[in-house]
C-alpha positions in Angstrom: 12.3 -2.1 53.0 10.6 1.0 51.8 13.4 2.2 50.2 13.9 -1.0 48.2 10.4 -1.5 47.3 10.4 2.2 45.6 14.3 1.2 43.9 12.0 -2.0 42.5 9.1 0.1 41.2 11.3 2.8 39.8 12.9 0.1 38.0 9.8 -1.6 36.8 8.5 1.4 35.6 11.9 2.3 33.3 11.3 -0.9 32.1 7.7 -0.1 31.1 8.5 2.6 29.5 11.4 1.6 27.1 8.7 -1.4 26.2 6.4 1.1 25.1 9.0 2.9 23.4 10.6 -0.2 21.3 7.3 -2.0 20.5 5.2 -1.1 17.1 2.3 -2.2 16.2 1.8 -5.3 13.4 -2.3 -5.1 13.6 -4.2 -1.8 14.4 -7.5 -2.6 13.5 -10.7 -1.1 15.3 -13.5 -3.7 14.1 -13.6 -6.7 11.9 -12.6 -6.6 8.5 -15.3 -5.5 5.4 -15.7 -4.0 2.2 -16.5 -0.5 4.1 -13.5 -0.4 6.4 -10.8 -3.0 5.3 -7.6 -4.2 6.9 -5.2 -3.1 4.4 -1.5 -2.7 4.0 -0.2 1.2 5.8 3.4 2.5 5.7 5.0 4.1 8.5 7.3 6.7 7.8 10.2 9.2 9.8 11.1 12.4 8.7 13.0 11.3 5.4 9.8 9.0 4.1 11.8 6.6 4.4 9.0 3.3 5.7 10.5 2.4 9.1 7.4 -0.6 9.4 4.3 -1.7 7.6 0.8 -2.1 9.7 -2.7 -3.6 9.1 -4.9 -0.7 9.8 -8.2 0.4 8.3 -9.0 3.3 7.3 -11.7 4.4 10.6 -7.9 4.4 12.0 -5.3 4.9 9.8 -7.2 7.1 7.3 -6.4 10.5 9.1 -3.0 9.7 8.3 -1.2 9.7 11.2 -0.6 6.5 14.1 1.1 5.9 16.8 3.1 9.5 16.2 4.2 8.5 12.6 2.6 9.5 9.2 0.9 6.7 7.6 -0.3 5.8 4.1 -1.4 3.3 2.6 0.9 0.7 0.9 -1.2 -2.1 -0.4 -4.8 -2.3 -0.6 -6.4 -5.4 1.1 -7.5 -8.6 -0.7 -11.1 -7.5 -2.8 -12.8 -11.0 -2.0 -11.5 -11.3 1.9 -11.1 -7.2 2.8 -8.1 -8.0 5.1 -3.9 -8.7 4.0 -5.0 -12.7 2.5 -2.0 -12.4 -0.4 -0.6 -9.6 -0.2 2.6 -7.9 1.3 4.2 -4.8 2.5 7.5 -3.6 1.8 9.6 -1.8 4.6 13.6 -0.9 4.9 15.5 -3.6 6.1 19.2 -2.1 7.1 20.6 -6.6 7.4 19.4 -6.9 4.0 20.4 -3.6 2.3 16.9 -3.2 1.4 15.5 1.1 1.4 12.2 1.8 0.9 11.4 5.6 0.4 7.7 7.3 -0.6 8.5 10.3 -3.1 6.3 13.1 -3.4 4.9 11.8 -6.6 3.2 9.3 -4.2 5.3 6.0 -5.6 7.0 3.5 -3.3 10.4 2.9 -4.2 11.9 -0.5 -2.8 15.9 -0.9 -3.4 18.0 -4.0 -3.0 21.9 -3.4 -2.6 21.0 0.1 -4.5 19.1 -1.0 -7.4 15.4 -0.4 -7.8 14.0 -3.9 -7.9 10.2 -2.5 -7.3 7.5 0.4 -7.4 4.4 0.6 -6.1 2.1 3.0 -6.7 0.3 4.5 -3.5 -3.7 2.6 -4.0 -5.9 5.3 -5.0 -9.6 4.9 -2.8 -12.4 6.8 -4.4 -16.3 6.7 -2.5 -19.2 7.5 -4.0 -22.5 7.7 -2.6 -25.9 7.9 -4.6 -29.1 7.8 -3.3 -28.9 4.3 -1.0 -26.1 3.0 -3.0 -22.4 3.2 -1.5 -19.6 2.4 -5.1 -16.0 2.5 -3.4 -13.5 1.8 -6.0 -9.3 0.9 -5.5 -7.3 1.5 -8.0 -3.6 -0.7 -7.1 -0.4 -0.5 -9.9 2.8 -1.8 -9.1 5.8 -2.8 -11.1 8.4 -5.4 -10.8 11.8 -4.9 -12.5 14.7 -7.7 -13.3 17.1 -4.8 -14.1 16.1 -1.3 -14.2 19.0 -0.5 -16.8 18.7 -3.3 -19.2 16.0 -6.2 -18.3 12.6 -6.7 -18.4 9.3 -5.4 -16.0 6.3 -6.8 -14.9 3.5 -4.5 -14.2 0.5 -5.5 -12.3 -2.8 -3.5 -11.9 -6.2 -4.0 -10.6 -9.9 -2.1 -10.0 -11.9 -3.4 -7.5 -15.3 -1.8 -7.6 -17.1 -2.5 -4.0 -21.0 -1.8 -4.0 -23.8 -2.0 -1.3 -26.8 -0.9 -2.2 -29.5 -0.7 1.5 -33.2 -0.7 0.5 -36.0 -1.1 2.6 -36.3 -4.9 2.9 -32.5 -5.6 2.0 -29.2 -5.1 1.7 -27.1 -6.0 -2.0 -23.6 -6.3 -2.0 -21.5 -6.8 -4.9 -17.7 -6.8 -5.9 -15.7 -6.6 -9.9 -12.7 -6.4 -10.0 -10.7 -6.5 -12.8 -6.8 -7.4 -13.4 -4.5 -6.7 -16.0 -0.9 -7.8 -16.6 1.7 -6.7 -19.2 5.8 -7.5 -19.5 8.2 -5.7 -21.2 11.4 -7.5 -22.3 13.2 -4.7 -23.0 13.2 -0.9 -22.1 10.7 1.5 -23.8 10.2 5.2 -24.6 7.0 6.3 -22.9 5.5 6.5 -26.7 6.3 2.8 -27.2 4.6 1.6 -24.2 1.4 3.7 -24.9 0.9 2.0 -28.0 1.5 -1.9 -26.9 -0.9 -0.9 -24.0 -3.1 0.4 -27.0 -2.7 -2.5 -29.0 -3.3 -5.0 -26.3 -6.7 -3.3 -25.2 -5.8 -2.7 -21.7 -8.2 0.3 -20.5 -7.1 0.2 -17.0 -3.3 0.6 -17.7 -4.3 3.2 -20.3 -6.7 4.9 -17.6 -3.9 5.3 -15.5 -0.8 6.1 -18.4 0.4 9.2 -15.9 0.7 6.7 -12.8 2.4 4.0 -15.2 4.9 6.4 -16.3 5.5 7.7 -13.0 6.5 3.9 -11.7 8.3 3.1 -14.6 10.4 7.0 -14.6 13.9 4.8 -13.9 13.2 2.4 -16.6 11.8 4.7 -19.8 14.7 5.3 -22.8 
């Protein structure tokens, strides 16, 4: 009976383990969800950066980069009104659907379908400030969209959110701007020709960021 008890446990345990093994983690959050520390959107990546699976972590546990043994980084900043994934979505490799998605050095996500780049995504960038008893975190989130990276058109998305809480003696004030700008281009454009429509069409952010832009949109540029 002894014996067959310890056969059982051995077994249980093996069983235990590859569990532990096999399972990864969809949430990995340490507290609730605010402006300070917000669920966001993290990439896990193996040795080739290619992203093996997308988690919602914050950054008290995601920010030193690494979890669960991987490297992380962030994919997708979280909603500015909500701090947590509400409308947004990560983008992982998917082998049944011929979809690759590799982080370059440059810090872009590239996501392929059947071999063609269908969409980059700059890696958010998170900047804190802190001034006297006011806190000012801004995200900074571009990604672009393409039909066809050899011929068709691309939509490019960016938005600032600027994140503010300012602690006095009798209260606390916390405020959030963000602003959003949107541009489409029909046909493909020399990095000179997309400087001046965003110049035309008034659009600081895109312009702020022109060395980001050009980075996502390297495949796409005559």
């Amino acid at each position: 009976m002894k014996t067959k008890n310890k056969v059982i446990s051995t077994i249980l345990s093996v069983i235990a383990s590859l569990s532990l093994f096999i399972a990864v983690p969809e949430a990995a959050t340490a507290a609730p969800c605010s402006a300070s520390d917000p669920c966001q959107t993290y990439a896990m990546l193996d040795n080739a950066n290619s992203v093996i699976n997308v988690i919602v972590c914050q950054p008290s546990v995601c920010g030193s980069g690494t979890f669960a043994g991987y490297r992380v980084v962030l994919q997708v900043a979280a909603n500015p009104q909500t701090n947590d994934p509400t409308g947004t979505s990560g983008h992982m490799t998917k082998s049944d659907e011929n979809k690759v998605v590799t982080l370059s050095d440059n810090g872009v996500f590239t996501v392929k379908k059947d071999e063609v780049v269908v969409q980059t995504i700059a890696v958010p960038e998170v900047q804190t400030q802190n001034t006297n008893n006011t806190t000012t975190t801004t995200t900074t989130s571009i990604q672009a969209q393409f039909t066809d990276t050899s011929t068709g058109s691309v939509k490019i998305d960016a938005s600032q959110t600027v994140d503010s809480t300012t602690v006095t003696s009798n209260s606390t004030i916390n405020s959030t701007n963000t602003v959003k700008e949107t541009v489409i281009f029909e046909e493909r454009k020399t990095a000179g020709e997309v400087s001046f429509i965003l110049e035309q069409q008034k659009l600081t952010l895109f312009q702020s960021k022109m060395n980001k832009l050009l980075m996502l949109l390297s495949g796409w540029l005559i």
